[in-house]
N, C-alpha and C positions, 0 to 999 in steps of 0.2 A: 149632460149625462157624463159620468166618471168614468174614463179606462178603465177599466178591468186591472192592466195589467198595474197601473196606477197605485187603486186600493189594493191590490195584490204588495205591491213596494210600500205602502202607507200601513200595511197591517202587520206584517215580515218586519220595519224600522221600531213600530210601535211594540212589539213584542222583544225585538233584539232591548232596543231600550229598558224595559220594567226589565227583563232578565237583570242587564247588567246595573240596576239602577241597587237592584236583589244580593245581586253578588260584593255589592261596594257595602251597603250596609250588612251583610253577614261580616267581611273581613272585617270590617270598621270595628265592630262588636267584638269581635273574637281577639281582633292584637289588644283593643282597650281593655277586654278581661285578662290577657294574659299580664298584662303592664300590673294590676292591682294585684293578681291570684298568683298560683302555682297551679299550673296544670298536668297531667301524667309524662313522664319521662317518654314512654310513648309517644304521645303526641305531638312531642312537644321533637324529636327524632324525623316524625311524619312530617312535618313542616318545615323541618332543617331540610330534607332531602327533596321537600317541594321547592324550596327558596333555591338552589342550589341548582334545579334545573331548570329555572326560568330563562328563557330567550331571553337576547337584549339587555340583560343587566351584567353589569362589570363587576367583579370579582369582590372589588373592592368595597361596592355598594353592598354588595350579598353578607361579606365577611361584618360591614360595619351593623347589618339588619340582626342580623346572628349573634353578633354580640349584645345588642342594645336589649331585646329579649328571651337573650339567653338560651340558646338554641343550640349551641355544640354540643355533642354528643360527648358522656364522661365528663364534661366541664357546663353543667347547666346554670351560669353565674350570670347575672342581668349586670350591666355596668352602664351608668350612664352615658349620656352625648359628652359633658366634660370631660370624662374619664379615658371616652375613645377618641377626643379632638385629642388630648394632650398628649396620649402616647405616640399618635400618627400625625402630629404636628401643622394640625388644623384649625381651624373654628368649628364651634358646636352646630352652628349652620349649618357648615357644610355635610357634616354626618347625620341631620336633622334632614337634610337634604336628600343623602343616599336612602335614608330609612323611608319616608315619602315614595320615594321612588319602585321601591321594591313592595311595597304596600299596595302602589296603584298596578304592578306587575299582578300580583296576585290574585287581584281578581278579571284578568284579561287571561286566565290561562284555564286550558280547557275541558270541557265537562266532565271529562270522567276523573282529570287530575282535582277536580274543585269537587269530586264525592267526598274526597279526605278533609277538606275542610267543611262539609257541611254535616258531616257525623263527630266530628271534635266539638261542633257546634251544639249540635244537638244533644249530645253528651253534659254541655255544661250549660245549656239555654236551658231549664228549666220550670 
């Protein structure tokens, strides 16, 4: 016979899991259309200012996310990884690296802050 409290933990992992499994392909979705499209200056503000307040991530990482797609407010300009290694005297790696980073930030942050990306989402998933 199964503990209770057991399948109570088995069923609480297994839903934590589909949630976030949920949340990694909405972001996944949503940065890869923004890389192809142009989406509302709005929204596009509403994600700057979500990037901007994620735990854990360094300055640096957030500024290189921001620039790659194009996310400062008044300056909405996409600029590649070679673009941002060379002016900050790196390899594209490495800001391929911060951009990853800040990507996996995103969907580990929490529920009512991930409404905003699930109505940008829905706005343009259709």
């Amino acid at each position: 016979m199964i503990d209770n409290r057991l399948l109570k933990y088995s069923n609480w992992r297994w839903y934590n899991i589909i949630k976030f499994t949920d949340k990694r392909d909405l972001v996944g979705w949503l940065l890869d259309y923004m890389k192809q499209h142009d989406i509302l200056n709005i929204y596009k503000e509403q994600i700057y200012y979500l990037v901007l307040n994620l735990p854990k991530k360094t300055d640096l990482q957030k500024e290189r996310f921001i620039r790659y797609y194009g996310l400062r407010p008044t300056k909405f300009k996409r600029e590649t990884l070679s673009a941002i290694a060379r002016e900050q005297h790196c390899t594209p790696n490495a800001v391929r690296g911060s951009v990853v980073s800040i990507r996996i930030g995103m969907f580990r942050i929490l529920d009512e802050k991930f409404s905003i990306l699930e109505k940008i989402y829905a706005e343009y998933h259709k």
